[in-house]
N, C-alpha and C positions, 0 to 999 in steps of 0.2 A: 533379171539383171544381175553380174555379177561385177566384181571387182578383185584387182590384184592390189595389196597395201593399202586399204581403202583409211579415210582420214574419217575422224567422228565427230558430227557434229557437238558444240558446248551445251549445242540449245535445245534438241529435240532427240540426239543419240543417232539419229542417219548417216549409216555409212557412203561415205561419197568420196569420187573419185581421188586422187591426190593432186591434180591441177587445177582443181575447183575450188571458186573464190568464195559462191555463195553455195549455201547446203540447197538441197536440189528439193529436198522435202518442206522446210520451213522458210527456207529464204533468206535466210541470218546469215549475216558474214561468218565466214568460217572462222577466222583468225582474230574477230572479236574477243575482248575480253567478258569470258564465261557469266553468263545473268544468274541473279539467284532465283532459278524454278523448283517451285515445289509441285511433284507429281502431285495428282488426287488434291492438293493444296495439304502434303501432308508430308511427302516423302523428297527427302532433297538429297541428287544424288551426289557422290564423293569422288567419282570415277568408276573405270570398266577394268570389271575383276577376269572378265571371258567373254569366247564367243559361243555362243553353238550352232546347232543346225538352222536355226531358223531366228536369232535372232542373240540379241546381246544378253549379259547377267554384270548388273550394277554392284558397287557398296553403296549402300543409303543409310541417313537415318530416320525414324521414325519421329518426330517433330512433335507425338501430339502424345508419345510413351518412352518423355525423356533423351530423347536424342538417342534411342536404342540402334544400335547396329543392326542391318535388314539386310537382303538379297535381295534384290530387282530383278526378275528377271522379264526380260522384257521381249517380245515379239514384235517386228516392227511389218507388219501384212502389205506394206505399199514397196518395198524389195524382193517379194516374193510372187512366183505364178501363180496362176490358177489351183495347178496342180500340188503344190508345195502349200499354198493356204488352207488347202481343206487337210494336207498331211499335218501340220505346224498345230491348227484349232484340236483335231482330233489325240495330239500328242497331251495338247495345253489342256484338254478336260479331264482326260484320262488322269494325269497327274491330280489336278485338282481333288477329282471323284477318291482317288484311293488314298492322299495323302493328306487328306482335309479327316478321313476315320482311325486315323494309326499316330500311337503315341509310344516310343520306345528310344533308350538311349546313342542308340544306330542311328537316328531317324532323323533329320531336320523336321522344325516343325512348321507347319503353314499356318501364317498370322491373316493375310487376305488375299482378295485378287479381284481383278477391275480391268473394263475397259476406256479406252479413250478413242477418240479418231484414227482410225487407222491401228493401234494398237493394243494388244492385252498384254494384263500383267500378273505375274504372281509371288507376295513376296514371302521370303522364308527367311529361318534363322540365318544368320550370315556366320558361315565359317571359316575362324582364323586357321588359317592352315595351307595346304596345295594338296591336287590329288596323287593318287599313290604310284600314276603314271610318271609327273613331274619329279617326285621323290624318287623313284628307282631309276629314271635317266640322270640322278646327281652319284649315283654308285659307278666306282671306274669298271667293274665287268658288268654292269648291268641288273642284278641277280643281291638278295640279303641272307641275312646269314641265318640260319638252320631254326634256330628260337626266335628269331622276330617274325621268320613265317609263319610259325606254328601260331602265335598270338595272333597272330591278322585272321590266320585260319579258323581260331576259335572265334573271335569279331565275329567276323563276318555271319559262322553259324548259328550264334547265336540272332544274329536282326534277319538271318534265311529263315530260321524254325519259327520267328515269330510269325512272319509274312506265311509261311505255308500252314499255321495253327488257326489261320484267321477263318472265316468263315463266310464263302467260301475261300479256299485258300489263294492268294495271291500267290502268283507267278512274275516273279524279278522282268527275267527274259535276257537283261544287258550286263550283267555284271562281268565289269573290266576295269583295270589300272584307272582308264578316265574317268568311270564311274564311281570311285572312294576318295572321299577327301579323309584326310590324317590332317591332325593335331600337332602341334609339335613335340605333345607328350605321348605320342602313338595312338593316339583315341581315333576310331573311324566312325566315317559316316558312309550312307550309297545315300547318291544323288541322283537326278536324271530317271521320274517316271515315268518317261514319255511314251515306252513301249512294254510297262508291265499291262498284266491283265489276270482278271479272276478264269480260275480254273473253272471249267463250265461239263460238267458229269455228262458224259452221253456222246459229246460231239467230235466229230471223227478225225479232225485235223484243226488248224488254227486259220480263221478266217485269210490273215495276210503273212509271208514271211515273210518276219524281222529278225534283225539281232546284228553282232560285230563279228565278224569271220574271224574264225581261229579261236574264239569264246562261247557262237553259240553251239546248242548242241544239235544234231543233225536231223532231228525231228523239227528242230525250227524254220526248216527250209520248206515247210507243207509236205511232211512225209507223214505225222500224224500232229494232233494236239501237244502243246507244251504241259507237263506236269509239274513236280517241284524236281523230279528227277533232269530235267531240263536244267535247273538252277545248280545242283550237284555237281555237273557237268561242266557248264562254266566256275566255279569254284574251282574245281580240281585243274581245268587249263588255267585259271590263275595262279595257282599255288605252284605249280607245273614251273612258269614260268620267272614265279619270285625263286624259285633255288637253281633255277639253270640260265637263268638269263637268255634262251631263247622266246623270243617273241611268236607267239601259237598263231598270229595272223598270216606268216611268212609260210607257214607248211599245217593249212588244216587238216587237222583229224593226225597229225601224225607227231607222236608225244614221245620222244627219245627215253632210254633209261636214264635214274638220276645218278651222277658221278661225284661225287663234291672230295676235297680231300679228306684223307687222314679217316678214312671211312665216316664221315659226319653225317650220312643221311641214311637210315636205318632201313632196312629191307622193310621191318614192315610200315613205315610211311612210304616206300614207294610204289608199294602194292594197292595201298590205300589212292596214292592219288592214278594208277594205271589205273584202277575199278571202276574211278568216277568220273575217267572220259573215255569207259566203254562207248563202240559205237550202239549196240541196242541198248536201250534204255534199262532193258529187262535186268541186266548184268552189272549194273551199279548199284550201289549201296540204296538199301529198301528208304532211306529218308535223311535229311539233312541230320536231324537228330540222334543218328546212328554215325555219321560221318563223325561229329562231335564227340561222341563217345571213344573213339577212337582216335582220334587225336588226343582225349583227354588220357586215353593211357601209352599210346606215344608219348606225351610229355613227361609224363610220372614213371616211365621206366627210361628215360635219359637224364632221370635226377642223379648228382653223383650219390652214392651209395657211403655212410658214416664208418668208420671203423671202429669194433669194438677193443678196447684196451684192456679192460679188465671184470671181472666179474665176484662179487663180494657177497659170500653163503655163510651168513651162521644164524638167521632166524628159523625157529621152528612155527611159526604161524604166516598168517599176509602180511604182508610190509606195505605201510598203508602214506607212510609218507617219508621223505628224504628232504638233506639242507644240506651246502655247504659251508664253510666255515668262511668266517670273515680274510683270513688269508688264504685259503684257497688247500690248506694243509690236509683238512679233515673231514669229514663226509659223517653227515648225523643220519640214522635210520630207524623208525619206529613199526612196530608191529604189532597186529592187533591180539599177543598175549601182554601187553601192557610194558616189555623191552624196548629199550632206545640202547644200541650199538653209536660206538664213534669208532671210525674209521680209517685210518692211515691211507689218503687220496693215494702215494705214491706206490707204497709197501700191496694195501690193501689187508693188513693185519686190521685185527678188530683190538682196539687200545684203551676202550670204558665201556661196560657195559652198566647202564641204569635201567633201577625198578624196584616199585615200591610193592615191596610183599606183601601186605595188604592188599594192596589194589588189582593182582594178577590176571584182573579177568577184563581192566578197563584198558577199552582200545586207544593205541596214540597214533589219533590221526591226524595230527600237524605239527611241526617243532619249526624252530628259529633260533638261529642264533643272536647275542645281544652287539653289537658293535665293536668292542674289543675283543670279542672270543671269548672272554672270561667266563658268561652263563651261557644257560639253554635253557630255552621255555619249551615245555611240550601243552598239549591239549588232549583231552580224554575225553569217551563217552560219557562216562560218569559225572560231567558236567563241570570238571575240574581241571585247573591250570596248575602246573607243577613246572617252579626256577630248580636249573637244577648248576650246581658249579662245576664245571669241566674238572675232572681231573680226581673230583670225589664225589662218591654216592650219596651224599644228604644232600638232602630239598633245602633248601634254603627259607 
């Protein structure tokens, strides 16, 4: 049974038609004013955050742990075929089975799951936020900017290498725009386990293709087993697509060079993401963890680079500690033949030298200055604190 703008019921969540008066499942006026039901006699819902394949996804709260904010998701089996219920259970355990043993910051976590008449349910942490499909359709070209992909990039790799370090390793399979929720302070999550699966040593293909066209990768069509290089794969057509704003579902397998202005995206990130939606598997990067790494120095060689201004030479040992001065005029430096230099910040002339001839062999390994400038404390190996008065050689 399908519907176009389907109306939801208050009372049970069944979608039904929009000229219907009563819900077709429960029998409740539709336009009645909403009862207080509590799911499980625990979970009372708030309203409907989505839909998906097979059924809705609530905000609830938790009634019996604080009124905690929950995810419903919910499968309603009396809308669905034959053939769609056995796909919808088989989706709904698979989730359960893998995300009932995984705990990681990536990760929503699974509180329970039950069924009722006609329906099963499972609830998760509930995430304030929208997925990163929603968020990149609010961009007027489509597409973000150079460093926020980079961060989503690392995300992601990281809650990937966890999933393929498990054992055996779990395989994503759907990572796409609708599958990441964001935060409002850019934290992500992957949602939707319905078509991961553990990697199984031996077997020569993947029992069913699945996956989103334009994301998966081309062994997931039954051309052999998914691996984590599978998962690389859709990464890189994500990533692909957060700096070009082309959408990978409109022209699968076929990934344009990246262009951005003012040369903002570096030859070698676009090498990095061509590698990892080679079409043989063989030819992309050996593991999510290695993606990582390379990103990680992509990032650190698009840091800007500091300028050096000046450089100040007159110790004849290590220089073990520096301070500057309460106005910012003068620059204190110690070294381990027991010398303390002060330093003209501007000139870079050296304008007091301290040291106690006695002590030439105790290292000064911290100073400070006093809040007006007037003294300087040093510290030695020798177990000893030494005031000293700017501007003259005795200790005070």
């Amino acid at each position: 049974m399908s519907f176009s703008s389907p109306f939801y019921c208050n009372n049970c969540g069944a979608a039904n038609q929009r000229q219907a008066n009563y819900c077709f499942y429960c029998e409740e006026p539709l336009f009645a004013p909403a009862k207080e039901t509590l799911i499980k006699q625990r979970y009372r819902l708030l309203g409907s955050v989505g839909q998906g394949g097979f059924g809705a996804v609530y905000r609830a709260e938790d009634t019996l742990c604080g009124n905690r904010l929950v995810a419903l998701k919910q499968i309603n089996f009396s809308l669905l075929t034959a053939e769609e219920a056995i796909e919808a259970a088989d989706a709904f355990n698979r989730e359960v089975l893998l995300l009932s043993g995984l705990e990681h910051p990536n990760l929503p976590c699974i509180h329970d799951n039950f069924t009722d008449a006609g329906h099963w349910y499972l609830v998760l942490d509930f995430i304030e936020g929208e997925t990163l499909e929603r968020y990149l359709a609010r961009m007027t070209d489509g597409r973000l900017p150079r460093e926020e992909v980079l961060d989503i990039g690392m995300q992601l790799c990281t809650v990937l290498d966890y999933l393929h370090s498990c054992e055996p390793p779990i395989i994503y399979r759907d990572l796409k725009p609708a599958n990441v929720m964001r935060t409002a302070d850019g934290h992500l999550y992957l949602i939707d386990f319905g078509i991961a699966r553990y990697f199984k040593p031996g077997q020569a293909r993947d029992t069913r293709a699945l996956g989103s066209p334009g994301y998966a990768a081309p062994e997931q069509y039954g051309r052999a087993q998914t691996t984590p290089r599978a998962d690389i794969y859709s990464l890189g057509a994500l990533l692909h697509q957060l700096l070009t704003g082309k959408d990978p579902a409109h022209a699968p397998f076929r990934f344009v060079p990246l262009h951005q202005p003012n040369g903002a995206t570096p030859d070698r990130l676009q090498s990095l993401l061509l590698q990892m939606v080679e079409i043989d598997a063989n030819q992309r990067p050996a593991s999510i963890a290695a993606v990582q790494q390379e990103l990680e120095q992509i990032i650190a060689a698009s840091r800007p680079l500091g300028s050096l201004l000046c450089t100040y030479r007159s110790h004849n040992r290590l220089v073990l500690a520096v301070a500057w001065s309460p106005d910012g005029r003068h620059i204190a430096s110690g070294s381990s033949d027991g010398m303390i230099h002060v330093w003209n910040a501007e000139t870079g002339q050296c304008t007091f030298t301290y040291c106690d001839p006695f002590k030439w062999y105790a290292w000064s390994w911290s100073l400070a200055w006093s809040p007006d400038g007037t003294y300087m404390v040093s510290g030695s190996d020798d177990k000893s604190v030494r005031v000293w008065r700017v501007g003259n050689t005795e200790t005070a």
